[in-house]
N, C-alpha and C positions, 0 to 999 in steps of 0.2 A: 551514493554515486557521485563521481566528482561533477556533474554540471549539477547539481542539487545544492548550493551553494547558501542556498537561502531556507529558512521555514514554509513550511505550509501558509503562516499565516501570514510574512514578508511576502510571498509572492502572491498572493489577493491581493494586497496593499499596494502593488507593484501594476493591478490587471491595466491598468489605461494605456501603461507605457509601452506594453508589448504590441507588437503587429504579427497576429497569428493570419490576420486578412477576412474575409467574407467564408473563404471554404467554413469557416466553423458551425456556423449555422445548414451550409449545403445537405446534409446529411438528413435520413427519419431513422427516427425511435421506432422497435418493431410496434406491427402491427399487433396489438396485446390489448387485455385489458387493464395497463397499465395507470397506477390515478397519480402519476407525475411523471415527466419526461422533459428532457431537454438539450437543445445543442449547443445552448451557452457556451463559452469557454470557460468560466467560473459560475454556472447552473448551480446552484444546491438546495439542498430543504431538508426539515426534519421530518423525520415519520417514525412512529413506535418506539421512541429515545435515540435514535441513531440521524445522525448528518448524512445527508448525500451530497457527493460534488465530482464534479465533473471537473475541475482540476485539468485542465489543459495547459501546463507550462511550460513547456520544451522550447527552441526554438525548430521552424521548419516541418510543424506540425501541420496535418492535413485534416481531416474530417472526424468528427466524433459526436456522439451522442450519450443520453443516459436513462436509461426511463426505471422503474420501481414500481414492483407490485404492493410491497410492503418495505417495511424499516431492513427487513432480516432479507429481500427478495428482489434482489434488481440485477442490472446487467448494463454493457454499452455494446453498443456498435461503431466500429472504430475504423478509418481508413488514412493510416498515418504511411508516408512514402518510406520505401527502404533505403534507408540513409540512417547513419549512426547517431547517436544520443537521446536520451530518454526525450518522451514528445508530451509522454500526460501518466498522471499515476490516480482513474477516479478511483472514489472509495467510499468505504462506509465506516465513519466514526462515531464509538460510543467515549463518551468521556468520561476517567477514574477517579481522579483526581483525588489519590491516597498515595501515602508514601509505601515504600517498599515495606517497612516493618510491621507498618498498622494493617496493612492487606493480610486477610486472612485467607482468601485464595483470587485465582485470577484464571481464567480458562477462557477457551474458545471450541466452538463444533463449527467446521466451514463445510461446506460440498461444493464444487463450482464444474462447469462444464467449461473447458477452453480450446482452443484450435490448435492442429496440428502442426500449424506453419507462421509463419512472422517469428517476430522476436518481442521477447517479453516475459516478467516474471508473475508470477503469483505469489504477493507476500503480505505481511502481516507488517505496518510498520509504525512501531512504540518509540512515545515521545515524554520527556521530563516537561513540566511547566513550564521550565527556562527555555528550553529547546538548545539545552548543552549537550545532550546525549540521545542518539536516534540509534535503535535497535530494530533492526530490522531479521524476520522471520520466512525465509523462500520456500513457499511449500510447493511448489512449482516450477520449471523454466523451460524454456524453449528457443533456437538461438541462439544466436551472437549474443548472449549478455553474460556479464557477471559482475561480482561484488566487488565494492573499493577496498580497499588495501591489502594487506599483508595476511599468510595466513597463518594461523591460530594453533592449528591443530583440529583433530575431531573429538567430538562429544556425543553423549546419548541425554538427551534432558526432554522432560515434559512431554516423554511419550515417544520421542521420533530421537533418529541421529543428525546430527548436523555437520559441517564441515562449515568453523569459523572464521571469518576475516575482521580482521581491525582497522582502521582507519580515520581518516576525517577530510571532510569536503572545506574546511577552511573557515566552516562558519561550528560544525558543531562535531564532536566524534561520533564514529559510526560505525556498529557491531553487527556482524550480518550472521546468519543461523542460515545457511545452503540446507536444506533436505538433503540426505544422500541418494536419493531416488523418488523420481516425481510421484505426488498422491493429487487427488481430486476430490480427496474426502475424510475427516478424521478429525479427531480431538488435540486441540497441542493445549498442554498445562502451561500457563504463561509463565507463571510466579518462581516454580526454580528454577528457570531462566534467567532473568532479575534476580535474584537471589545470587545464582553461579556468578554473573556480574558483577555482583558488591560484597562478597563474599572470598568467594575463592581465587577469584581472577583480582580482586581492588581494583579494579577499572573506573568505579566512580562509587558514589558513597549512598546514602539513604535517600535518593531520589524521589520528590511528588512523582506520579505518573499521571501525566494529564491526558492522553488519548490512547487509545488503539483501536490503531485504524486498519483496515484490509481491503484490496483490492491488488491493480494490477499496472505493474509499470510496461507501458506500453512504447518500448522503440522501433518498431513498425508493425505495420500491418495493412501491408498494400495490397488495393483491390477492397476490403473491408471485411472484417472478422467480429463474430459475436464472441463478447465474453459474459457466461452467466454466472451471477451468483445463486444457485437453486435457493441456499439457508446458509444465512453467516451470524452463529450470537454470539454476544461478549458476555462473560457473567462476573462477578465481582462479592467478594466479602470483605 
């Protein structure tokens, strides 16, 4: 996305300087028996080998939450104004940290429940060590949004069809996989993906993969909207 200009881990680095204001904390975690929750703007923890973060960095964001049953089991409650540009992307990060060659497989099982209304994707978004190259995966959308640059053409890879975009936000290139029709549940094979990448397309070369992350880029959602993650795992050989 072009206001994504930075890394995940630039903009942590970056939290003091932003003024999201007081709404960020306004908000609650459902009532659940969730055993972490938060409305931090930069909230996270680990549970079950997986990162949680609440990841608020837009500007002109409004209220959000995060809470987690488990590693694989969480959700937020989100009440971002409708106005254009991403506001917050939480998520849940297992980290790979193997090159493309040496991975012997790479998959994901997601199920998520999300709302009918706002704007906002549900993706899967894969990142190099260096954070030269972000791949990102839409298994969902809803809304005014879509993917940065140019497009690609269509593909069938790792189970599903996608319709590609190419791009870069100016800090790193950025490969977007659309779903051709929304799911809320399913298996995507990560690995010939990456593979179609550095392979067939030479778009970049024998990449470490340090994260894959999933969750949901959230440019509005006024009034406030739950998003769940039922079960999201990453698996790796």
């Amino acid at each position: 996305m072009a206001a994504r200009t930075l890394s995940r881990l630039t903009k942590a680095l970056l939290a003091p300087t932003l003024a999201l204001g007081a709404t960020v904390g306004l908000a609650s975690a459902p009532a659940s028996a969730a055993v972490w929750n938060s409305c931090d703007q930069w909230g996270q923890t680990n549970l079950n080998g997986y990162t949680l973060y609440n990841n608020i960095w837009g500007g002109g964001a409004g209220s959000q939450c995060i809470w987690a049953n488990s590693g694989t089991n969480w959700g937020i409650w989100a009440d971002h104004p409708n106005t254009g540009g991403i506001k917050s992307y939480p998520n849940q990060t297992k980290a790979i940290n193997k090159s493309i060659t040496a991975l012997g497989s790479l998959s994901s099982s997601y199920n998520v429940s999300v709302p009918s209304s706002g704007a906002y994707n549900t993706s899967y978004d894969i990142w190099d060590t260096d954070h030269d190259y972000e791949i990102m995966l839409w298994v969902n959308k809803t809304g005014p949004v879509g993917p940065l640059g140019s497009p690609q053409g269509s593909v069938s890879l790792g189970g599903h069809s996608w319709n590609v975009f190419k791009g870069t936000n100016g800090a790193n290139e950025v490969f977007s996989f659309i779903r051709t029709s929304n799911s809320s549940s399913g298996i995507v094979n990560i690995l010939p993906i990456l593979k179609w990448i550095k392979d067939t397309k030479q778009w970049m070369g024998n990449e470490t993969i340090g994260d894959v992350q999933f969750g949901y880029e959230v440019t509005s959602s006024s009034g406030g909207l739950n998003f769940t993650t039922n079960n999201l795992t990453v698996s790796s050989s």
